[in-house]
Backbone atoms as SQL, in Angstrom:
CREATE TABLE atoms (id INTEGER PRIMARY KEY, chain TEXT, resi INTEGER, resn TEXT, atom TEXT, x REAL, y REAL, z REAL);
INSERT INTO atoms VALUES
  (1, 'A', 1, 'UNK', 'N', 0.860, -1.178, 0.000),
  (2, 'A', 1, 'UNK', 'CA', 0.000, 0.000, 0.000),
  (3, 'A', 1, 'UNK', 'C', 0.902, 1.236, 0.000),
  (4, 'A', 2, 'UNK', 'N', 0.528, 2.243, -0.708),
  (5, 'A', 2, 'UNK', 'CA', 1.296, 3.364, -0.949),
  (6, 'A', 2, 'UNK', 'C', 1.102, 4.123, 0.162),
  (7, 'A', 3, 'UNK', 'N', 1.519, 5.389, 0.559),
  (8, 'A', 3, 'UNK', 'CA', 1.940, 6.360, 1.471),
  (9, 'A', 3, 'UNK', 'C', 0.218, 7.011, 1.256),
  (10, 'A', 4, 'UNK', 'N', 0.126, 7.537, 0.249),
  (11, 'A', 4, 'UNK', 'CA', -1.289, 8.111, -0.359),
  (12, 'A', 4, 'UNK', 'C', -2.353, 7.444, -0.126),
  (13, 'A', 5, 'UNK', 'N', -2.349, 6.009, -0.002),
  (14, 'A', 5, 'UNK', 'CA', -3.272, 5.218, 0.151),
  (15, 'A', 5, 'UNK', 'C', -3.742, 5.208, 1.765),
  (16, 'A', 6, 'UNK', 'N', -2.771, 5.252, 2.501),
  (17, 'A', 6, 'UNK', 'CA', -2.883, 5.259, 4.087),
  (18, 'A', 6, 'UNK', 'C', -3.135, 6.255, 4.624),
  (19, 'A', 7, 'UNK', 'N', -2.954, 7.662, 4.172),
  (20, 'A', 7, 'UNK', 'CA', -3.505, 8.713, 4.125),
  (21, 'A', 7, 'UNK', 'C', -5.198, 9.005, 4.094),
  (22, 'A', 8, 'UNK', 'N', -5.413, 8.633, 2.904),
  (23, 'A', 8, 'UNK', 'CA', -6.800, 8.385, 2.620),
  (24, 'A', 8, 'UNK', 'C', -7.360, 7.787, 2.886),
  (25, 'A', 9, 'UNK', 'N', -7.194, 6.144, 3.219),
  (26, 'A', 9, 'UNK', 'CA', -7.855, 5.320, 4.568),
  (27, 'A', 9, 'UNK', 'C', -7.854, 6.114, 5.768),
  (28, 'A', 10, 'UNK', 'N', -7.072, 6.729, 6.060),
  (29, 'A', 10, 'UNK', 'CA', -7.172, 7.618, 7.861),
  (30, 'A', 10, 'UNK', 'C', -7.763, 8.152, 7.522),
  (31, 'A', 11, 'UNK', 'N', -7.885, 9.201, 6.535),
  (32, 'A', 11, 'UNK', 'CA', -8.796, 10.020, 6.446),
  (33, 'A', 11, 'UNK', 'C', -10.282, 9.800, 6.476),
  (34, 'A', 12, 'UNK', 'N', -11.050, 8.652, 5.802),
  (35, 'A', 12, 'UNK', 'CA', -12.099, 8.250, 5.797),
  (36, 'A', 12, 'UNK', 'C', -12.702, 8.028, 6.824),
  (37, 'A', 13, 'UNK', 'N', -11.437, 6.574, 7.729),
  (38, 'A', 13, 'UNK', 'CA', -11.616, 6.685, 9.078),
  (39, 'A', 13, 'UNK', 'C', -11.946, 7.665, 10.213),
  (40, 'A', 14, 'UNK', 'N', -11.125, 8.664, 9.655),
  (41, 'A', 14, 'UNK', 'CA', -11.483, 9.859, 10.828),
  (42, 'A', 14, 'UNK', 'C', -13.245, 10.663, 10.685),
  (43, 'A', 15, 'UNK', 'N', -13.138, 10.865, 9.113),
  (44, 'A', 15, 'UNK', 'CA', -14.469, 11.454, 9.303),
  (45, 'A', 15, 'UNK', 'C', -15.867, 10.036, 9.634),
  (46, 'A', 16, 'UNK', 'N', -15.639, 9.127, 9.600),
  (47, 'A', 16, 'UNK', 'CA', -16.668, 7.954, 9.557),
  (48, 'A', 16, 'UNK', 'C', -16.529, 8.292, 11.120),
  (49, 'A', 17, 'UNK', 'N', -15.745, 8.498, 12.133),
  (50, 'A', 17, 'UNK', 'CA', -15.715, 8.865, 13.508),
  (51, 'A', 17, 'UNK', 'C', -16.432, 9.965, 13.589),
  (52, 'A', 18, 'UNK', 'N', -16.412, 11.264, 13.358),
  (53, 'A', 18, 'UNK', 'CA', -16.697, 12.314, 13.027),
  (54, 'A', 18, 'UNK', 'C', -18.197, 12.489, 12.710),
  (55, 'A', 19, 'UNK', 'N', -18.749, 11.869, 12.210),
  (56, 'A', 19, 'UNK', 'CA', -19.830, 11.646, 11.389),
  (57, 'A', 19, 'UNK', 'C', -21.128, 10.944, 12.488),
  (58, 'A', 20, 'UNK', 'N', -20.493, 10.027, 13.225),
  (59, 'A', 20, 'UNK', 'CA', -20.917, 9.185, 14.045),
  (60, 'A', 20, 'UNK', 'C', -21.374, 9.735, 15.418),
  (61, 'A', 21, 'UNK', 'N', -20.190, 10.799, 15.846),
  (62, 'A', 21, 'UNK', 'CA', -20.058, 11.094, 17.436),
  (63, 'A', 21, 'UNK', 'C', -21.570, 12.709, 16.646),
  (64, 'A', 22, 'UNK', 'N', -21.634, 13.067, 16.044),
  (65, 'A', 22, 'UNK', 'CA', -22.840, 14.046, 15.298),
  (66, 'A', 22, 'UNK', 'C', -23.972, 13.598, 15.669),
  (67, 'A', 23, 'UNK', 'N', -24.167, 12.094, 14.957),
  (68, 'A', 23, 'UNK', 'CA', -25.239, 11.378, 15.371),
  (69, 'A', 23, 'UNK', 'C', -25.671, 11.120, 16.543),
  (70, 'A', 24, 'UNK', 'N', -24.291, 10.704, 17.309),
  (71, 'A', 24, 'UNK', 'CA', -24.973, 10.696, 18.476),
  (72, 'A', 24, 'UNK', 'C', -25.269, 11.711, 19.288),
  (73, 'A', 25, 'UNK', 'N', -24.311, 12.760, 19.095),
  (74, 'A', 25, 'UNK', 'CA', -24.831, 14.267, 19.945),
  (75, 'A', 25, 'UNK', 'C', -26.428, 14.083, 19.466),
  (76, 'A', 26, 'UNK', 'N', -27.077, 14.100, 18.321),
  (77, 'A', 26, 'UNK', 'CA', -28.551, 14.278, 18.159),
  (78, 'A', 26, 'UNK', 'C', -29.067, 13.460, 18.460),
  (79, 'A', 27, 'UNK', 'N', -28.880, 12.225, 18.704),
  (80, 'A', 27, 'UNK', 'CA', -29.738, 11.169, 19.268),
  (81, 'A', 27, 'UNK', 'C', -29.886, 11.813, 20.925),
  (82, 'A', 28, 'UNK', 'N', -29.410, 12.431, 21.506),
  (83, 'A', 28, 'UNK', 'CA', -29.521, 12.616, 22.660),
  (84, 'A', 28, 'UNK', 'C', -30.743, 13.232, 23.036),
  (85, 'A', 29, 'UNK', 'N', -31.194, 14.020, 21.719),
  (86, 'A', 29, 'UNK', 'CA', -32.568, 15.107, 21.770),
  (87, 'A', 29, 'UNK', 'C', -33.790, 14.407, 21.201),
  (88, 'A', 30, 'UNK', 'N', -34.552, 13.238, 22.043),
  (89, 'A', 30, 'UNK', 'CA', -35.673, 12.909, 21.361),
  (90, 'A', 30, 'UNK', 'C', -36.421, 13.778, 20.109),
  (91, 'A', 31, 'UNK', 'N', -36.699, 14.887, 19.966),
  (92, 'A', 31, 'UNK', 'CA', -37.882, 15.775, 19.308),
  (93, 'A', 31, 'UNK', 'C', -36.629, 15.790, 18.104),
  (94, 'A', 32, 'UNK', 'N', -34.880, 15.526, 17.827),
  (95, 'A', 32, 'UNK', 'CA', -34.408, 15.426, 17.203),
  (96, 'A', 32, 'UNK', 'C', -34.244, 14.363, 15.963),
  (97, 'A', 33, 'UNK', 'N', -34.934, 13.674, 16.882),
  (98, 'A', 33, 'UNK', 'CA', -34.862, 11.698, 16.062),
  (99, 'A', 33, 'UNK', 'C', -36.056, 11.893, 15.764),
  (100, 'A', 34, 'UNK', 'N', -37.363, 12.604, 16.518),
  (101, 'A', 34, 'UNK', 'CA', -38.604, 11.994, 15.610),
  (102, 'A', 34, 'UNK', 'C', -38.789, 12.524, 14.350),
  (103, 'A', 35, 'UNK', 'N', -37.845, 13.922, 14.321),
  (104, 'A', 35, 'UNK', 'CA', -37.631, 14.710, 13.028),
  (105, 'A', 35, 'UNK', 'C', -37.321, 14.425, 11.663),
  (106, 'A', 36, 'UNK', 'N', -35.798, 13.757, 12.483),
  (107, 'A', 36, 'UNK', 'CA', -34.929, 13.473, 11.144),
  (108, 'A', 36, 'UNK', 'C', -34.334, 12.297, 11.738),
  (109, 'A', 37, 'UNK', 'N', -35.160, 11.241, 11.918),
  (110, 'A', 37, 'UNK', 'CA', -34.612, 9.712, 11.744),
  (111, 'A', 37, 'UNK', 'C', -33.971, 9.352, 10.667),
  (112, 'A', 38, 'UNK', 'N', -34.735, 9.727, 9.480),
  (113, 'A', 38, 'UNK', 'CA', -34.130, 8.962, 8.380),
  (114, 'A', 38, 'UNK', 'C', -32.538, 9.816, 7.688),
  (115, 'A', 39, 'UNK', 'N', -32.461, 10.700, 8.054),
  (116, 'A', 39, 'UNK', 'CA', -31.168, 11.362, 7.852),
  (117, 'A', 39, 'UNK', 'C', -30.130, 10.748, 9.110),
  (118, 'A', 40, 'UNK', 'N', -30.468, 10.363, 10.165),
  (119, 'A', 40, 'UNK', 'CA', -29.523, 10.124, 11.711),
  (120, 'A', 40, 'UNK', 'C', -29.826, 8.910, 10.743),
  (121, 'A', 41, 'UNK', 'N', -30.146, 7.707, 9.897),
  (122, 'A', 41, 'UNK', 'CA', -29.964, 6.641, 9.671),
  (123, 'A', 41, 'UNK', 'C', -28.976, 6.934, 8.193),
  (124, 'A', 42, 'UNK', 'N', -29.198, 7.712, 7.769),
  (125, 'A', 42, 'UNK', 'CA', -28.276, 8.007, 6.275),
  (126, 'A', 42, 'UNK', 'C', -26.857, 8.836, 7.316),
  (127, 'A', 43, 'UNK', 'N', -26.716, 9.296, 8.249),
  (128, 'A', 43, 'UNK', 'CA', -25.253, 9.326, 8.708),
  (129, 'A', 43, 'UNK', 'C', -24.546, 7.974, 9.167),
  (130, 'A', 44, 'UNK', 'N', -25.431, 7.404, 9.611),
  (131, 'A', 44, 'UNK', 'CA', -24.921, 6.402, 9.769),
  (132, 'A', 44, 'UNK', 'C', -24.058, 5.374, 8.644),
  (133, 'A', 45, 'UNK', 'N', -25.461, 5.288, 8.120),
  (134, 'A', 45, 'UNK', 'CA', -25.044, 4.917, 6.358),
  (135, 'A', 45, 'UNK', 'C', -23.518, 5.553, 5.819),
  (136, 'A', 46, 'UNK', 'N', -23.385, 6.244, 5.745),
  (137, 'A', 46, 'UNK', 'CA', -22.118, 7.200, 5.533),
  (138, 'A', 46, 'UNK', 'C', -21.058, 6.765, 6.242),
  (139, 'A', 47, 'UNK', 'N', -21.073, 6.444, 7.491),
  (140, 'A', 47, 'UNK', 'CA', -20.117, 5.967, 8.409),
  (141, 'A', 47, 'UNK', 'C', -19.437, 4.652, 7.852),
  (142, 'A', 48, 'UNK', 'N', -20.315, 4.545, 7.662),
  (143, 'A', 48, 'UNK', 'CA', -20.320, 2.783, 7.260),
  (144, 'A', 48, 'UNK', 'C', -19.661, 2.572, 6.217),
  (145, 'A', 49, 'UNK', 'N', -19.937, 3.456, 5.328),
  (146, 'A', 49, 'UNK', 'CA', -19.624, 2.883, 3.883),
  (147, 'A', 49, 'UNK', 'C', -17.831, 3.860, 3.821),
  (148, 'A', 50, 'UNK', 'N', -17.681, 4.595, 4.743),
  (149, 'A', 50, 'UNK', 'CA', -16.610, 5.190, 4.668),
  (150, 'A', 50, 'UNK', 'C', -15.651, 4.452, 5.402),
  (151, 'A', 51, 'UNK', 'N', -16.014, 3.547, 6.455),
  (152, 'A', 51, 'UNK', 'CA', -15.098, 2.807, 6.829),
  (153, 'A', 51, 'UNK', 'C', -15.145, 1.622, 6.359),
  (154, 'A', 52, 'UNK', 'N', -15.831, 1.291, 4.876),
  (155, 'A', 52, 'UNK', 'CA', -15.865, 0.234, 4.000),
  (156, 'A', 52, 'UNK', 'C', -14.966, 0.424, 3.397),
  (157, 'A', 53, 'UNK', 'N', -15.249, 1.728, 2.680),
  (158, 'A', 53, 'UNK', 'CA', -13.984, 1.874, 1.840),
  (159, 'A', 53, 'UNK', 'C', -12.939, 2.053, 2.140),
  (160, 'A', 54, 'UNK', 'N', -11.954, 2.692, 3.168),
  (161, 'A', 54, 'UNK', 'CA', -10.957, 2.923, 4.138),
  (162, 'A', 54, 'UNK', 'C', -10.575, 0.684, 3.925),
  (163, 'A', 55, 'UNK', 'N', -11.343, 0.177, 4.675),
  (164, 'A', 55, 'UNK', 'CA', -10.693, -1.590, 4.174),
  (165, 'A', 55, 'UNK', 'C', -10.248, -1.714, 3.076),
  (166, 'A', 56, 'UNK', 'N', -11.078, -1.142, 1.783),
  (167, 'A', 56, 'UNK', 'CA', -11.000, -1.918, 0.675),
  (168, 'A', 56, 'UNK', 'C', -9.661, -1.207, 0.116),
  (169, 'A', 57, 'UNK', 'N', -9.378, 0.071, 0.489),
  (170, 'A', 57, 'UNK', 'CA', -8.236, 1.199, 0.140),
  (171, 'A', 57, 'UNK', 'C', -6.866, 0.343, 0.621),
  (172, 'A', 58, 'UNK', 'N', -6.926, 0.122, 2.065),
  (173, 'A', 58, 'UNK', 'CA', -6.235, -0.477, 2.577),
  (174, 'A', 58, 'UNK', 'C', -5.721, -1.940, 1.972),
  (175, 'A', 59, 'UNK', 'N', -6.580, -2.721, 1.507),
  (176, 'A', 59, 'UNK', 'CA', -6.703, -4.265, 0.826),
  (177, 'A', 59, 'UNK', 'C', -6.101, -3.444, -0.386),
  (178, 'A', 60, 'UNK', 'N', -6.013, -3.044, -0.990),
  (179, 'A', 60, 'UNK', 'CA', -5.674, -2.539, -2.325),
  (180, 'A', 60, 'UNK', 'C', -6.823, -3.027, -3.670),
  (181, 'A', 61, 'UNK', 'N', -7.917, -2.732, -3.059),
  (182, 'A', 61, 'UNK', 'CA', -9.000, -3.568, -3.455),
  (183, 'A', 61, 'UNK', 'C', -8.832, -4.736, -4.075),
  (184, 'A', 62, 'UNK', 'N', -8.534, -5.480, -3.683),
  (185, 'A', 62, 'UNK', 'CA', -8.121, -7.252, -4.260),
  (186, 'A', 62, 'UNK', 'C', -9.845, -7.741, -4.209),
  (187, 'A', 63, 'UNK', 'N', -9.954, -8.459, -4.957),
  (188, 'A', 63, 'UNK', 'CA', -11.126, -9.608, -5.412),
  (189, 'A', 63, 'UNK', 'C', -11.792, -9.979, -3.546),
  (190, 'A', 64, 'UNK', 'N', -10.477, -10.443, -3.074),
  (191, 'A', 64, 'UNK', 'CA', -11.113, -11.154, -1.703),
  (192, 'A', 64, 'UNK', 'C', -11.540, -10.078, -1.274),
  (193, 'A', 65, 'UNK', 'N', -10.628, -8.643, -1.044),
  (194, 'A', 65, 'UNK', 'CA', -11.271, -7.547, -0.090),
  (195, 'A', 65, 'UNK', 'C', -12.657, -7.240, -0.892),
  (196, 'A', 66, 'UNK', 'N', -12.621, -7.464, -1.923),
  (197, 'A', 66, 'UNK', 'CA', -13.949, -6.648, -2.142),
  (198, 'A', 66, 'UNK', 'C', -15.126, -7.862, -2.575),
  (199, 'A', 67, 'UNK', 'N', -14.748, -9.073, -1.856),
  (200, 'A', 67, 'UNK', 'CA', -15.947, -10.162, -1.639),
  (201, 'A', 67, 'UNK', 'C', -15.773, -10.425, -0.217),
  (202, 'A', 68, 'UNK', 'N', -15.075, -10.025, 0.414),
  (203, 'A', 68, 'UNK', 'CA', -15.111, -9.859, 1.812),
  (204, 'A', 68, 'UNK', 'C', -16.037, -8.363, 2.596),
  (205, 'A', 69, 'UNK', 'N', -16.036, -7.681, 1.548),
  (206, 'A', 69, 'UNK', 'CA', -17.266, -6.068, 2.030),
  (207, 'A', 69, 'UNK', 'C', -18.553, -6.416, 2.434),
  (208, 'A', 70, 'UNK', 'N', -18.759, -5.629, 3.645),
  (209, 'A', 70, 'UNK', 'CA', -20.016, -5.718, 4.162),
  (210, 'A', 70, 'UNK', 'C', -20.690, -5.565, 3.670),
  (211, 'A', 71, 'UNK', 'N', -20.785, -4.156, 2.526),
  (212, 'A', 71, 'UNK', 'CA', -21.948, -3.266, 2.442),
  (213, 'A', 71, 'UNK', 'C', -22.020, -3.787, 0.817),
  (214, 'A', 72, 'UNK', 'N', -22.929, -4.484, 0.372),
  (215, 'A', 72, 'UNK', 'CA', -23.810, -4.970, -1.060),
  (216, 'A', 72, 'UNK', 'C', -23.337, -4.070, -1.757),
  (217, 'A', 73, 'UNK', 'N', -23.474, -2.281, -1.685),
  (218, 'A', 73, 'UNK', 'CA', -23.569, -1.565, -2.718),
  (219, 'A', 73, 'UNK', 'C', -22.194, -1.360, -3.103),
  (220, 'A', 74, 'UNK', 'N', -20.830, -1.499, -1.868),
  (221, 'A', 74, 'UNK', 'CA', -19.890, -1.419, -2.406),
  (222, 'A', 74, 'UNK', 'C', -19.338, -2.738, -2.945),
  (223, 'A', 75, 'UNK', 'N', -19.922, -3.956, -2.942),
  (224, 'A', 75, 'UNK', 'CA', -19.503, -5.099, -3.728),
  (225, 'A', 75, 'UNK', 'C', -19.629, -4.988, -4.946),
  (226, 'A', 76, 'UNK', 'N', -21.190, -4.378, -5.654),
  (227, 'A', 76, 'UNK', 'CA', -21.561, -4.197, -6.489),
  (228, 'A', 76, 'UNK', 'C', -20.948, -3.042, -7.363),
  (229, 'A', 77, 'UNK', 'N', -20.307, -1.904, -6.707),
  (230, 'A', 77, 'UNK', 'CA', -19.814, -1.205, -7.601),
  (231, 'A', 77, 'UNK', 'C', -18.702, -1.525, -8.078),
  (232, 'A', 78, 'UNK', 'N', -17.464, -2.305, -7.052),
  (233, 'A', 78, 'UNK', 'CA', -16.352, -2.712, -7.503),
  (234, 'A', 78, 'UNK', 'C', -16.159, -3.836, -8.500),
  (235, 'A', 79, 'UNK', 'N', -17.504, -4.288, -7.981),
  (236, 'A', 79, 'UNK', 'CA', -17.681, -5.493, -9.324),
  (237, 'A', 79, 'UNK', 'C', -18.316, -5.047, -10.492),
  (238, 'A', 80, 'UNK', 'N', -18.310, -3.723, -10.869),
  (239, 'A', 80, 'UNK', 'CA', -18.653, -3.095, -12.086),
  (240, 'A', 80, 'UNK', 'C', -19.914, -3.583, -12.777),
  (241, 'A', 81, 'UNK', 'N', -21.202, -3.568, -11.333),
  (242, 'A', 81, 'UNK', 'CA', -22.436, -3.616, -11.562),
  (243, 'A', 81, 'UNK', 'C', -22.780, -1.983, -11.088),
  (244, 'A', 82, 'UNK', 'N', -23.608, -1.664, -11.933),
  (245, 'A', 82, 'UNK', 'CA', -24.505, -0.315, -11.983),
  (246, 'A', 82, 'UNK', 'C', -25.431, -0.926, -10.468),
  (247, 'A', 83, 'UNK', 'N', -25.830, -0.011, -9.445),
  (248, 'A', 83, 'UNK', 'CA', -26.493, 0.424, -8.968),
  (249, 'A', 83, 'UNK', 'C', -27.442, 1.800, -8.951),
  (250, 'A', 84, 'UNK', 'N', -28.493, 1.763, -8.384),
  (251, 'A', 84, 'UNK', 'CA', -28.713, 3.410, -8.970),
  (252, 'A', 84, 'UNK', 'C', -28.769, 3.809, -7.865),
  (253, 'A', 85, 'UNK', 'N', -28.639, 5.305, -7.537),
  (254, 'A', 85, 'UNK', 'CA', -28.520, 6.213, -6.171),
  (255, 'A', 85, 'UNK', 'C', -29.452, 5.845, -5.467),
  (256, 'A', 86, 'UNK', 'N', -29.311, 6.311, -4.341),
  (257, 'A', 86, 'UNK', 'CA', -30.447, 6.297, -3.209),
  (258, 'A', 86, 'UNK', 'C', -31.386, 7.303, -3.386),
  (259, 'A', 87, 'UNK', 'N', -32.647, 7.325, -3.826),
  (260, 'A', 87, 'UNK', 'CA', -33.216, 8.170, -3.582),
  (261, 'A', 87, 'UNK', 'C', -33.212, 9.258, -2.503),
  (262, 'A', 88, 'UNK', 'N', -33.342, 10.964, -3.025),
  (263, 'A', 88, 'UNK', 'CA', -33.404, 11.486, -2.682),
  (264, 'A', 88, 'UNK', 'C', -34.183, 11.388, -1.059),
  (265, 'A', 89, 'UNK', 'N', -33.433, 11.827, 0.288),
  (266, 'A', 89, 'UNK', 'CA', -34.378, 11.684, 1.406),
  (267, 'A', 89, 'UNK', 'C', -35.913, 12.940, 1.495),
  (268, 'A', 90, 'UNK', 'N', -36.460, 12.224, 1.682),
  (269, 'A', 90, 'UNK', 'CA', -37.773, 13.367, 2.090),
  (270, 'A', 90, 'UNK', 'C', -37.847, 13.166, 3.491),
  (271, 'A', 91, 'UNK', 'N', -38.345, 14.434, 4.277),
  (272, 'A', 91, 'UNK', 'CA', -38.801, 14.562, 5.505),
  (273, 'A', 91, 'UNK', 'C', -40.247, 14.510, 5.640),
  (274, 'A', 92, 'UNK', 'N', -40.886, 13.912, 7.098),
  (275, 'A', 92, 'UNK', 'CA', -42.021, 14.203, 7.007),
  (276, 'A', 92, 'UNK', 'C', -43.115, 14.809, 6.586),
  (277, 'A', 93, 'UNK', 'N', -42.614, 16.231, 6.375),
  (278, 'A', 93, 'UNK', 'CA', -43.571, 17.188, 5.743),
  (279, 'A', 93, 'UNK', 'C', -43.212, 16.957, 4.171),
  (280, 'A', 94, 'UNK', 'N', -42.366, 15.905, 3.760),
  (281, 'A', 94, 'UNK', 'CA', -42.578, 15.717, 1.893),
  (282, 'A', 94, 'UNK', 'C', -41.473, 16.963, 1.364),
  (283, 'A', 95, 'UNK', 'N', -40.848, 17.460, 2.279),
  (284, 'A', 95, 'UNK', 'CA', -39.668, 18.236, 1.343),
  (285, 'A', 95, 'UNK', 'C', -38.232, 17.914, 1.524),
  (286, 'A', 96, 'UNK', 'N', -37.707, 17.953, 0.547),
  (287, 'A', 96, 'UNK', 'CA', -36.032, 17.647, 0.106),
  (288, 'A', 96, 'UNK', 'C', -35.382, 17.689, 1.064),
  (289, 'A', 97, 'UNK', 'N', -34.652, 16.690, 1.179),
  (290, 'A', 97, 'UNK', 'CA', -33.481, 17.099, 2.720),
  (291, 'A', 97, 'UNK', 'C', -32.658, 17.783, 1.975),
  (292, 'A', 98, 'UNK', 'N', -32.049, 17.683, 0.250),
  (293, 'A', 98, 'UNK', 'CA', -30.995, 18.153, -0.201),
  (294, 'A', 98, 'UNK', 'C', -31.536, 19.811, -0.862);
């Protein structure tokens, strides 16, 4: 693994930390979660897939690391299957989180 490569795994790592300790500051505020659950579940999501990729960076994405990945969508992309985005999140009241 290159110098650049370990870089950018920490880096992922750090914000997938980052990302997480957010979530939980807002989980602390009930009237916060009944709001925006589904966004405190898409940070999560984020976490996840950032310390997916941080492995697979690390593995130098080899075949095993990337049939060894947790997350389906990053199996599927490295295996140069199309997925399509996640739909846009809506909030309760039906408007754009983005």
């Amino acid at each position: 693994m290159h110098n650049e490569e370990v870089v950018e795994a920490t880096i992922l790592r750090e914000l997938a930390a980052e990302i997480e300790r957010l979530g939980e500051a807002f989980c602390k505020e009930p009237d916060v979660i009944d709001r925006f659950m589904t966004e405190l579940q898409s940070m999560d999501r984020i976490a996840q897939t950032q310390r997916a990729l941080a492995g697979l960076i690390e593995a130098g994405a080899s075949p095993a690391a990337i049939d060894a990945a947790v997350l389906d969508a990053i199996k599927a992309r490295y295996a140069g299957k199309r997925r399509p985005a996640p739909p846009i999140l809506k909030r309760k009241d039906d408007s754009d989180v983005f």
